[in-house]
C-alpha positions in Angstrom: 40.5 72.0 63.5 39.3 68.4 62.0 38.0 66.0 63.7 37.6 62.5 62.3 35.1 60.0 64.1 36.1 56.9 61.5 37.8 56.6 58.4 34.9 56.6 56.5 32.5 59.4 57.8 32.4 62.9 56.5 34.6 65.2 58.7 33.4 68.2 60.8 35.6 71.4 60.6 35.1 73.8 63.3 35.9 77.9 61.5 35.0 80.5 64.0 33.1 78.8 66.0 30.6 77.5 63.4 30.4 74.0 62.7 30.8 73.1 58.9 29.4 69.3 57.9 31.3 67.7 54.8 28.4 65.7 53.4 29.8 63.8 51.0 32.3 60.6 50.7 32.5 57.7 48.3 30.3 55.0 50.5 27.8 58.1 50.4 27.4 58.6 47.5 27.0 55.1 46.1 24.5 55.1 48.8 22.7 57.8 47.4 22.9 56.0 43.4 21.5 53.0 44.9 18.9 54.7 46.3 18.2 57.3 43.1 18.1 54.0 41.3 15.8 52.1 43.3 13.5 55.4 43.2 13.6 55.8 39.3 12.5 51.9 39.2 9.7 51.9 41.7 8.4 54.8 40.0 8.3 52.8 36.5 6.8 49.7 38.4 4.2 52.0 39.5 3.7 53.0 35.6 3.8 49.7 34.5 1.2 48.1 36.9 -1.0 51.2 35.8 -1.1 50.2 32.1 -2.2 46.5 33.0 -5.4 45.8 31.9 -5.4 42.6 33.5 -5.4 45.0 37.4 -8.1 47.5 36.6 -10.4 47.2 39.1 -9.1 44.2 41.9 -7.8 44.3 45.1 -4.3 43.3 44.1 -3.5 46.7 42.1 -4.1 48.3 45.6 -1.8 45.7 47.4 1.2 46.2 44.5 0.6 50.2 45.0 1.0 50.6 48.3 3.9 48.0 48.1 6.0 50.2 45.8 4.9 53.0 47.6 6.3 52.4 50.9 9.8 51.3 48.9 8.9 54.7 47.4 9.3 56.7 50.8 12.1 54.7 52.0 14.5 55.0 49.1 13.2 58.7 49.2 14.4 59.1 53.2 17.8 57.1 52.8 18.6 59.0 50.1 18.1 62.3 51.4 19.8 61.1 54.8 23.0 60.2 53.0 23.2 63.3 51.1 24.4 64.4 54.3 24.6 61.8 56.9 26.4 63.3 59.5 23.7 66.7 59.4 21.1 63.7 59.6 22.4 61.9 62.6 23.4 65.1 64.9 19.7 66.4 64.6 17.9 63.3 64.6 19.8 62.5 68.1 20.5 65.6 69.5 19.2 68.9 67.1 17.1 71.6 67.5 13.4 70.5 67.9 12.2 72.0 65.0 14.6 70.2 62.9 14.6 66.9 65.2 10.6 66.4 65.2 10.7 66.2 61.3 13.4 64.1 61.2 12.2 62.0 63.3 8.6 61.9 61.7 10.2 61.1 58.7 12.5 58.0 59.8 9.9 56.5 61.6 7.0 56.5 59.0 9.9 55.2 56.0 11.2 52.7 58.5 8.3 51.0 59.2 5.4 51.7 57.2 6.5 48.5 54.9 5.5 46.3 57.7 2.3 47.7 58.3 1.3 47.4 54.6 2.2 43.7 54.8 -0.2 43.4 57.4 -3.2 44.6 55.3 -2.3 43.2 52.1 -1.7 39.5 53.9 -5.2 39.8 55.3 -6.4 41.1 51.6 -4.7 37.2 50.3 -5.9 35.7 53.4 -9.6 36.2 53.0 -8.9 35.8 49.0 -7.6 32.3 49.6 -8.7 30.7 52.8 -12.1 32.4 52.5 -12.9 33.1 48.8 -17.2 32.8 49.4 -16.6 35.9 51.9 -14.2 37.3 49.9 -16.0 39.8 47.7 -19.0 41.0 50.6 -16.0 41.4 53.1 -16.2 45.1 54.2 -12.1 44.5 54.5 -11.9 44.2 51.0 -14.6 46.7 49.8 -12.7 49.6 51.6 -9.1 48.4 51.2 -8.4 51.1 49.0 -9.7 53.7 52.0 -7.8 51.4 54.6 -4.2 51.6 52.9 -4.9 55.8 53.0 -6.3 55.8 56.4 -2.7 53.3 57.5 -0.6 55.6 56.0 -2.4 58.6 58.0 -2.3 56.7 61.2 1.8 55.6 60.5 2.3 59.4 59.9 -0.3 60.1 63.2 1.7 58.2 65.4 5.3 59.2 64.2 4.0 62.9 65.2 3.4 61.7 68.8 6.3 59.4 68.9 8.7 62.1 67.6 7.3 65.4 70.0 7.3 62.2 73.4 11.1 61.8 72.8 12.3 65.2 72.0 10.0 66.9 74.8 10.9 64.0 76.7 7.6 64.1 78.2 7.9 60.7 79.8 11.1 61.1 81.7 12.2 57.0 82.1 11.5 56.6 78.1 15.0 57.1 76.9 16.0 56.5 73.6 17.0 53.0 74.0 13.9 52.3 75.6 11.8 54.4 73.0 13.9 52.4 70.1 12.9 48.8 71.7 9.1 50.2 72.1 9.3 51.0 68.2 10.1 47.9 67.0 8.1 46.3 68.9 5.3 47.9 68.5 5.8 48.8 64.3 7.9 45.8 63.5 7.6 42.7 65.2 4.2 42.7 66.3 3.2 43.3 62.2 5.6 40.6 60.8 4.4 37.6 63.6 0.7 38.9 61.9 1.7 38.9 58.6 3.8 35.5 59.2 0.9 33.7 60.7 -1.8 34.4 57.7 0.8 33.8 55.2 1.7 30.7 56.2 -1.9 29.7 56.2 -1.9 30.9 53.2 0.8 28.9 51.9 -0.9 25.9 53.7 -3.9 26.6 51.5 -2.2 27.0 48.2 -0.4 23.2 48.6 -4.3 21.9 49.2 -5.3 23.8 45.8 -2.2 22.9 43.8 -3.1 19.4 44.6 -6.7 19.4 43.9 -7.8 22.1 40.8 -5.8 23.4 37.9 -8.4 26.3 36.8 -6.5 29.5 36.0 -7.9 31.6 37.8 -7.0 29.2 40.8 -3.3 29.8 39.4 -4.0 33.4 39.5 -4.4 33.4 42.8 -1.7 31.2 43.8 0.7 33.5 41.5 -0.4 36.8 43.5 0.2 34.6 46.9 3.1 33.3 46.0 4.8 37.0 45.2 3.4 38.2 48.4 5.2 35.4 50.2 8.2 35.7 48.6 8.8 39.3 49.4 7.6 39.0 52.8 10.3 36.5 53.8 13.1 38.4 52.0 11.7 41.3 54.1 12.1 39.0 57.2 15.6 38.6 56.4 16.6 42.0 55.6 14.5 42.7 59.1 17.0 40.3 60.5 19.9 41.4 59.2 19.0 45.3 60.4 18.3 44.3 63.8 21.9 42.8 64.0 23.2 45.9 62.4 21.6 48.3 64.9 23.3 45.9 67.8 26.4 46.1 66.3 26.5 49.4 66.2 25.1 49.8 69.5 28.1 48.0 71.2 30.4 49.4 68.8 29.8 53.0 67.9 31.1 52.2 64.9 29.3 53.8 62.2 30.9 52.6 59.4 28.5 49.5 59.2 25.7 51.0 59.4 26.6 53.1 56.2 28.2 49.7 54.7 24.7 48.1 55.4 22.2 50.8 53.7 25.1 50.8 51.0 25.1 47.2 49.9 21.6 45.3 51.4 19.1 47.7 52.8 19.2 50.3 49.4 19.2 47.4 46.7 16.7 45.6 48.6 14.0 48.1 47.9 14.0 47.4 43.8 13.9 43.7 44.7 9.9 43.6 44.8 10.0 44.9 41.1 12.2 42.3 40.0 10.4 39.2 41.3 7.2 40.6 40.1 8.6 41.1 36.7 9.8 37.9 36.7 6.9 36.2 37.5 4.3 37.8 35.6 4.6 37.9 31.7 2.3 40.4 30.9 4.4 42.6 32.7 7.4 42.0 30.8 5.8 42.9 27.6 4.4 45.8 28.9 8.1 46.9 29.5 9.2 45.6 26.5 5.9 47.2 24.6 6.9 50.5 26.0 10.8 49.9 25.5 10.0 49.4 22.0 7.3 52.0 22.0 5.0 49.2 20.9 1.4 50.5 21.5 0.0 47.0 20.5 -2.3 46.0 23.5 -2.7 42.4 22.7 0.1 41.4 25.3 -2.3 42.7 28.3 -4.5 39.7 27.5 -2.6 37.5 29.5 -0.9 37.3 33.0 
């Protein structure tokens, strides 16, 4: 017996009693290119901004790192979600714990460990532009490197408690609407009004030094703040744009448009911190181009 839930989601079959998943349809799978895409180019960003000479040794290498990283782990769980969706969304809500808790881990720390790395790399820009004579002796700075590993430990610490509070359901009244709200709140807004705030002091800043100095390394700075500022408000917007999803679907119970949405903004949006950095830093296009060309000349690293 088949049994359809929309046009566009795989179908379960029910043979003996067992329930067989069909993983795959066409809005999955494009999914899953996107996504395989979106992998294959963070992974070369992450090359590239290894072989710049010009980021050996500051603060900003870290930032772009852990920025493609966390695109890294999202295009990595969004893909393996929508290999099969269906198997994803019947244990994440309602599995087995020992296949829930993972899940659940998982979502969590690829959902919003993005936001959390904003946070640290808009104090990182903060102190490097509204307070550049505390700058280097800022014990911030000095252990960034240690506080992006010890973020990602305490993202991955607290989707272990979140995940074993909702599926032992250890606080009765915490439902999973409530526990959604709590999650957001908490790992998403909270973060972005942070991040907001410093960034638009930030930007503040850079109009006063735009207006007063034209030393390069002046425009080096304002080049690393303005890519920081650029992505955060497109994240802002995809943020948006999710939230309205996820109350769509809500009051619908439609999932088609949740799978149209990672399909066609949320997956291509994850390459999108490559492009505008490639854009707006030569010496990373000739890297690419040096290594396209298998060009080993090194001159092009003199410049950003």
């Amino acid at each position: 017996m088949a049994q359809n839930n929309t046009a566009t989601n795989a179908s379960h079959l029910e043979d003996a009693g067992n329930l067989i998943i069909e993983c795959f349809n066409q809005l999955e799978i494009f999914t899953l290119m996107v996504n395989g895409i979106s992998f294959l180019i963070n992974c070369f960003h992450l090359f590239i901004i290894s072989r710049l000479e010009t980021l050996k040794g500051t603060k900003y290498r870290c930032v772009l790192i852990n920025i493609a990283l966390a695109d890294i782990v999202n295009t990595s769980m969004t893909a393996a979600m929508f290999t099969c969706y269906d198997f994803f969304a019947m244990n994440y809500g309602h599995g087995e714990p020992e296949l829930r808790i993972p899940i659940m881990i998982m979502v969590l720390l690829s959902n919003y460990i993005g936001f959390q790395v904003f946070v640290a790399a808009s104090v990182e820009k903060y102190l490097a532009i509204c307070k550049p004579f505390s700058y280097e002796s800022s014990t911030f700075v000095r252990r960034l490197p240690m506080g992006f590993v010890l973020l990602w430990l305490y993202m991955f610490s607290l989707g272990v408690v979140v995940s074993f509070m909702e599926t032992l359901n250890i606080i009765p009244w915490m439902n999973s609407s409530v526990m959604a709200v709590l999650q957001t709140t908490v790992f998403a807004i909270v973060p972005n009004l942070v991040s907001g705030t410093l960034l638009v002091k930030v930007y503040r800043e850079l109009n006063n030094m735009r207006s007063t100095t034209q030393n390069s390394a002046v425009n080096e700075k304002t080049s690393a703040a303005m890519y920081l500022i650029i992505i955060f408000t497109l994240e802002m917007i995809v943020f948006l744009l999710n939230s309205i999803c996820v109350i769509v679907v809500k009051c619908t119970d439609e999932l088609v448009i949740c799978k149209i949405w990672y399909a066609f903004i949320k997956a291509p949006y994850t390459m999108i911190n490559t492009v505008i950095y490639g854009w707006r830093t030569r010496s990373y296009r000739r890297c690419v181009r040096r290594i396209v060309t298998c060009n080993q000349d090194q001159s092009s690293n003199a410049e950003i």
